[in-house]
Biopython code that builds the backbone (N, CA, C, O; Angstrom):
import numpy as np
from Bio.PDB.StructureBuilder import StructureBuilder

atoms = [
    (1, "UNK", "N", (66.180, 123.682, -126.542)),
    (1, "UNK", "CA", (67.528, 124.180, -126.320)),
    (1, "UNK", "C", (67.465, 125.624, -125.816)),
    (1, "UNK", "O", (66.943, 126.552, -126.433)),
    (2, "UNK", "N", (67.965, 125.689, -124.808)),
    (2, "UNK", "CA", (67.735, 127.203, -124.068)),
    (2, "UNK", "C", (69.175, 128.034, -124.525)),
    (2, "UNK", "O", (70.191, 127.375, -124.308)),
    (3, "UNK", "N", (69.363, 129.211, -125.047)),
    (3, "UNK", "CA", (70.166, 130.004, -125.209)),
    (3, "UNK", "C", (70.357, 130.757, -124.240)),
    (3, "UNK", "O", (69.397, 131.322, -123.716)),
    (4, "UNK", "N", (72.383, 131.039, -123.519)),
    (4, "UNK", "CA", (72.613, 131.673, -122.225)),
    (4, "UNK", "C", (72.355, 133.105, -122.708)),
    (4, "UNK", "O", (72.263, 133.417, -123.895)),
    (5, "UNK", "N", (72.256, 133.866, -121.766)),
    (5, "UNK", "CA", (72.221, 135.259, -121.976)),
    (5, "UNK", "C", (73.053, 136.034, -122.249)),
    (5, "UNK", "O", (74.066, 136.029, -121.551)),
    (6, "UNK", "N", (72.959, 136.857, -123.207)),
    (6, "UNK", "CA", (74.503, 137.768, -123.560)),
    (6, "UNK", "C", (74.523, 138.633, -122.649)),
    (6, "UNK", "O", (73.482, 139.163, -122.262)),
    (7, "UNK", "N", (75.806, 138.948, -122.109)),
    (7, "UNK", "CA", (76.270, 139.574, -121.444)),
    (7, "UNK", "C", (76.553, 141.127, -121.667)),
    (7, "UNK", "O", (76.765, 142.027, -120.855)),
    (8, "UNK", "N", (76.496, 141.120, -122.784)),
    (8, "UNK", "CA", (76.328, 142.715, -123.549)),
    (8, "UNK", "C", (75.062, 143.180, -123.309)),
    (8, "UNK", "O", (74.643, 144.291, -122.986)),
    (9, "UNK", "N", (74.523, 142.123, -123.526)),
    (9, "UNK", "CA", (72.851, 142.468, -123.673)),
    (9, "UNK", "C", (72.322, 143.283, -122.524)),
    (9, "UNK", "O", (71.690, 144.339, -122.512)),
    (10, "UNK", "N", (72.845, 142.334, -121.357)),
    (10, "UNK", "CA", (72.599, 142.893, -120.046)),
    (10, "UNK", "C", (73.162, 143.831, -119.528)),
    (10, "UNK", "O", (72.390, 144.499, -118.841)),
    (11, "UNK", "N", (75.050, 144.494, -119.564)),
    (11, "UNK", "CA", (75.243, 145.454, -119.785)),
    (11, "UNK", "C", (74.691, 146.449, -120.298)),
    (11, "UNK", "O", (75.094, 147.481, -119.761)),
    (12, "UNK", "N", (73.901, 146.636, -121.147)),
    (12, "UNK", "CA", (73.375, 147.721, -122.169)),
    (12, "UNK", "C", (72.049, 148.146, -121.377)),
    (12, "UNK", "O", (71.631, 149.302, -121.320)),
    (13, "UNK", "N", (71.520, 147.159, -120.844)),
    (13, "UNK", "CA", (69.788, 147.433, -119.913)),
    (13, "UNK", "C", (70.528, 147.239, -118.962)),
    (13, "UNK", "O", (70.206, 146.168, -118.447)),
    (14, "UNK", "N", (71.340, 147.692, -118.454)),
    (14, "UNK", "CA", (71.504, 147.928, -117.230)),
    (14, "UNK", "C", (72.131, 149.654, -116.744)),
    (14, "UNK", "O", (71.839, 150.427, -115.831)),
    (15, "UNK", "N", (72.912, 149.687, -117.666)),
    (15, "UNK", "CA", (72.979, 150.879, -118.272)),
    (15, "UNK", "C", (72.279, 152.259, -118.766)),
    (15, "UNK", "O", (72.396, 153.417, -118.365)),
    (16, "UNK", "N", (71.412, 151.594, -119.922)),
    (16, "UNK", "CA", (70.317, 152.286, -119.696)),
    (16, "UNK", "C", (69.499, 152.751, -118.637)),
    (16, "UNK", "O", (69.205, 153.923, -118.402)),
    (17, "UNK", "N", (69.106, 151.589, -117.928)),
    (17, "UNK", "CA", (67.983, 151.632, -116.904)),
    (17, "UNK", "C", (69.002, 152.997, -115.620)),
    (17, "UNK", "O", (68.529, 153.440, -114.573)),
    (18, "UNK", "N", (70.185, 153.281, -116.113)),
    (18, "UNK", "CA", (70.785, 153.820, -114.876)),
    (18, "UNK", "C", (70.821, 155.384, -115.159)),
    (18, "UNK", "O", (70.986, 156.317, -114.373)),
    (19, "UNK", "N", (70.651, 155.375, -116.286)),
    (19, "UNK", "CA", (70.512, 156.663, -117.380)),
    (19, "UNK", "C", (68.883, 157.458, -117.522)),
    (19, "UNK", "O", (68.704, 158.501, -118.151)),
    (20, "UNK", "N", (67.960, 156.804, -116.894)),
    (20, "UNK", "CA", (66.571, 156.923, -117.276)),
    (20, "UNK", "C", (66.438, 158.367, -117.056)),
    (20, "UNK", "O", (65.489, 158.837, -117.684)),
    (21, "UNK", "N", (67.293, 159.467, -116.152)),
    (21, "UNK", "CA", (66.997, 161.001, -116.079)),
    (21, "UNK", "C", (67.598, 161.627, -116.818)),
    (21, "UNK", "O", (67.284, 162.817, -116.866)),
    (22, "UNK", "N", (68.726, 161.149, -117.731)),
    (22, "UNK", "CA", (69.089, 161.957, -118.403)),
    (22, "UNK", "C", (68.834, 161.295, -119.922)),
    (22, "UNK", "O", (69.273, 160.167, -120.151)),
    (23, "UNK", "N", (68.147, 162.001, -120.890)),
    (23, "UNK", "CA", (67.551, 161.605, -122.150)),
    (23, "UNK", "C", (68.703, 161.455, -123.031)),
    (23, "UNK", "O", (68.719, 160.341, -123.554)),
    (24, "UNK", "N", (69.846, 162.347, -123.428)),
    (24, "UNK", "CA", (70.411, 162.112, -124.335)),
    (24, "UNK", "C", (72.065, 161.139, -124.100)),
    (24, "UNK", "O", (72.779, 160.841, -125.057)),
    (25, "UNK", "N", (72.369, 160.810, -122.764)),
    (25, "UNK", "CA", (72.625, 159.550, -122.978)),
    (25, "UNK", "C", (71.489, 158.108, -123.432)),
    (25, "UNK", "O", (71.545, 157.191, -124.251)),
    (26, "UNK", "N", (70.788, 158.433, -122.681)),
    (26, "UNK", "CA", (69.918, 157.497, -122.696)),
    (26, "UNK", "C", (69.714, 156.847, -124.453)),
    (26, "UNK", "O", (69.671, 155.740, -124.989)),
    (27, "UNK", "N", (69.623, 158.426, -124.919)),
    (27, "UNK", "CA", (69.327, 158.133, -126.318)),
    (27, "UNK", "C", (70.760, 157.638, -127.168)),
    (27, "UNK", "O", (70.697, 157.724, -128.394)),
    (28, "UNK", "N", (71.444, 157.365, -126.841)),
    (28, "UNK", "CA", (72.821, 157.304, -126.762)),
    (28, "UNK", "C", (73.495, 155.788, -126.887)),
    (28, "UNK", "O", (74.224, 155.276, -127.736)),
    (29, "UNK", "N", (72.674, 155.116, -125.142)),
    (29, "UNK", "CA", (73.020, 153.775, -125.117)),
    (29, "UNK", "C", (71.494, 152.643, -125.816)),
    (29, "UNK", "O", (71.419, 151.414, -125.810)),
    (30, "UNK", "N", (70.926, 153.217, -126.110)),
    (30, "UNK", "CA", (69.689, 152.566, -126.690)),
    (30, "UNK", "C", (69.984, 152.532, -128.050)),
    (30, "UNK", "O", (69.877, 151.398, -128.517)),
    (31, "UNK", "N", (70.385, 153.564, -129.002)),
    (31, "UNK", "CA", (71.472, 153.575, -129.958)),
    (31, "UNK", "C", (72.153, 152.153, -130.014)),
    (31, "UNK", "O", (71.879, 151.078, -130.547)),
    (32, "UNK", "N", (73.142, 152.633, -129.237)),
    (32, "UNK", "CA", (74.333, 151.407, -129.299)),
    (32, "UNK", "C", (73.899, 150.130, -128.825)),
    (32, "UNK", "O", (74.780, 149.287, -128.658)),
    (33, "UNK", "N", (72.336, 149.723, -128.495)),
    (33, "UNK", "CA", (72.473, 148.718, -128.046)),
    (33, "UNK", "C", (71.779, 147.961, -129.448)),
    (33, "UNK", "O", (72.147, 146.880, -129.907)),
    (34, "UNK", "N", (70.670, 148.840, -129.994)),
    (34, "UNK", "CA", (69.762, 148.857, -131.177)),
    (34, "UNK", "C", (71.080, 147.911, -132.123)),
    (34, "UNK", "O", (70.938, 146.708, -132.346)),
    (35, "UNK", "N", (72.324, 148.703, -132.596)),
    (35, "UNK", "CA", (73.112, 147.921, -133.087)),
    (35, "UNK", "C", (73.706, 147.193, -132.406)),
    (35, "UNK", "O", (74.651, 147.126, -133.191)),
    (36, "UNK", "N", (73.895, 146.796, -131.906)),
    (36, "UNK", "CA", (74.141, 145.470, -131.250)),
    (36, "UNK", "C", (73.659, 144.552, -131.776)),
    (36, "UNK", "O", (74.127, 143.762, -132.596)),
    (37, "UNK", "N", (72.443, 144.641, -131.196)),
    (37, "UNK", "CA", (71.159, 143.329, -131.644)),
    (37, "UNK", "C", (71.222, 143.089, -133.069)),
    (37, "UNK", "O", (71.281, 141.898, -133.373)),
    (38, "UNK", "N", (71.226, 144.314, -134.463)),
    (38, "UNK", "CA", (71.093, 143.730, -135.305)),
    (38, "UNK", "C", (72.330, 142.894, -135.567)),
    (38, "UNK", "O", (72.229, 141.791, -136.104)),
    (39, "UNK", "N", (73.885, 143.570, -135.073)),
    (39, "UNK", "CA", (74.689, 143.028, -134.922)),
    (39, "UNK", "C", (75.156, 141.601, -134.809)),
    (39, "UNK", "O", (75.414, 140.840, -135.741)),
    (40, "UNK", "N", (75.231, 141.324, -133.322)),
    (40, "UNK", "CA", (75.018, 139.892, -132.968)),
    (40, "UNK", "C", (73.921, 139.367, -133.106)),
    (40, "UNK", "O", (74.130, 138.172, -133.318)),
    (41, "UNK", "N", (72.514, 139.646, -133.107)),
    (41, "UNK", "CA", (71.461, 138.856, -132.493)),
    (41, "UNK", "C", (70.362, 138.929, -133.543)),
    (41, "UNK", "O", (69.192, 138.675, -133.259)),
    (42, "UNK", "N", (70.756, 139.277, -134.746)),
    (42, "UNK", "CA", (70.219, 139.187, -136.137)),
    (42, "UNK", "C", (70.263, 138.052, -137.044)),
    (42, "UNK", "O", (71.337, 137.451, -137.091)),
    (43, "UNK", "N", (68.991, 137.501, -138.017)),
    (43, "UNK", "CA", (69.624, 136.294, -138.774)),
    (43, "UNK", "C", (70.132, 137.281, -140.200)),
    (43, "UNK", "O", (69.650, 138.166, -140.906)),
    (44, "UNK", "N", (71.003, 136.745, -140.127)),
    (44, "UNK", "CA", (72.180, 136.999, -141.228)),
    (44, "UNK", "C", (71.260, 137.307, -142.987)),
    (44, "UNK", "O", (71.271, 138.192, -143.842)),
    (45, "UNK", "N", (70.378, 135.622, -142.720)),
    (45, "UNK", "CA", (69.920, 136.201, -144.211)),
    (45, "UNK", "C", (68.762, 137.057, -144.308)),
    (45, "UNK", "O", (68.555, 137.605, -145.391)),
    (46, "UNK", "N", (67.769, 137.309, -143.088)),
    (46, "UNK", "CA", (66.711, 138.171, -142.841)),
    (46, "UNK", "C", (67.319, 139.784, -143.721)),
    (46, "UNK", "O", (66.657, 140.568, -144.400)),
    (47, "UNK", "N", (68.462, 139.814, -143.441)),
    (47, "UNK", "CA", (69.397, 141.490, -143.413)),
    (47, "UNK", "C", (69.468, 141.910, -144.850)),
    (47, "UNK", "O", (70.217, 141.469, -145.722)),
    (48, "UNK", "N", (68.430, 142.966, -144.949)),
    (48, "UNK", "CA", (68.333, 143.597, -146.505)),
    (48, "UNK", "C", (69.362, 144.956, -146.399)),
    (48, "UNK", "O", (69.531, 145.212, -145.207)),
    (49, "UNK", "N", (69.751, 145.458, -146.867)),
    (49, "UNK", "CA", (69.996, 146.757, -146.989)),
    (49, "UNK", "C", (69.610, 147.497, -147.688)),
    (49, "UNK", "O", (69.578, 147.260, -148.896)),
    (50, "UNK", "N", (69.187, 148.645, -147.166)),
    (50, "UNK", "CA", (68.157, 149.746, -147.624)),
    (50, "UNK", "C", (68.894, 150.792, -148.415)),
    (50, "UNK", "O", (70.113, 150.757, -148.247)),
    (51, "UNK", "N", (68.447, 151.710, -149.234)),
    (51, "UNK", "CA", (68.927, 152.729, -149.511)),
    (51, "UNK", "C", (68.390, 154.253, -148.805)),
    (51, "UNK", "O", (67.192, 154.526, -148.742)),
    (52, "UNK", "N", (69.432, 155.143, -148.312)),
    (52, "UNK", "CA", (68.616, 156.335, -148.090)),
    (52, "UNK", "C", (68.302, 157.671, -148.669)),
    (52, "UNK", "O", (67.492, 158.411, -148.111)),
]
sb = StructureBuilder()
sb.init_structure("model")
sb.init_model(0)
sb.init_chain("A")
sb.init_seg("    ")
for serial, (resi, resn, name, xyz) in enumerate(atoms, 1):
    if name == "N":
        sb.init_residue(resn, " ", resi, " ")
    sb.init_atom(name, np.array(xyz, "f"), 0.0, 1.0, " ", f" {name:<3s}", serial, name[0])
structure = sb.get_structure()
């Protein structure tokens, strides 16, 4: 079973990739994409929460 591609997903590396000279967007949308993934593209029961 092949899964379609998220469309966020690709937004976000595309984005990035457009950002590559300037670091602190960059650091910015790599951020927001980081949550994303655990977001949508995480298994639910894998997800511990940590203390800091």
């Amino acid at each position: 079973m092949e899964v379609a591609p998220c469309q966020d997903c690709e937004w976000y590396r595309t984005q990035i990739n457009r950002a590559a000279g300037d670091p602190q967007p960059r650091a910015d949308l790599e951020a927001l994409y980081a949550a994303h993934l655990r977001r949508k593209h995480s298994d639910a029961e894998r997800r511990t929460l940590r203390s800091v």
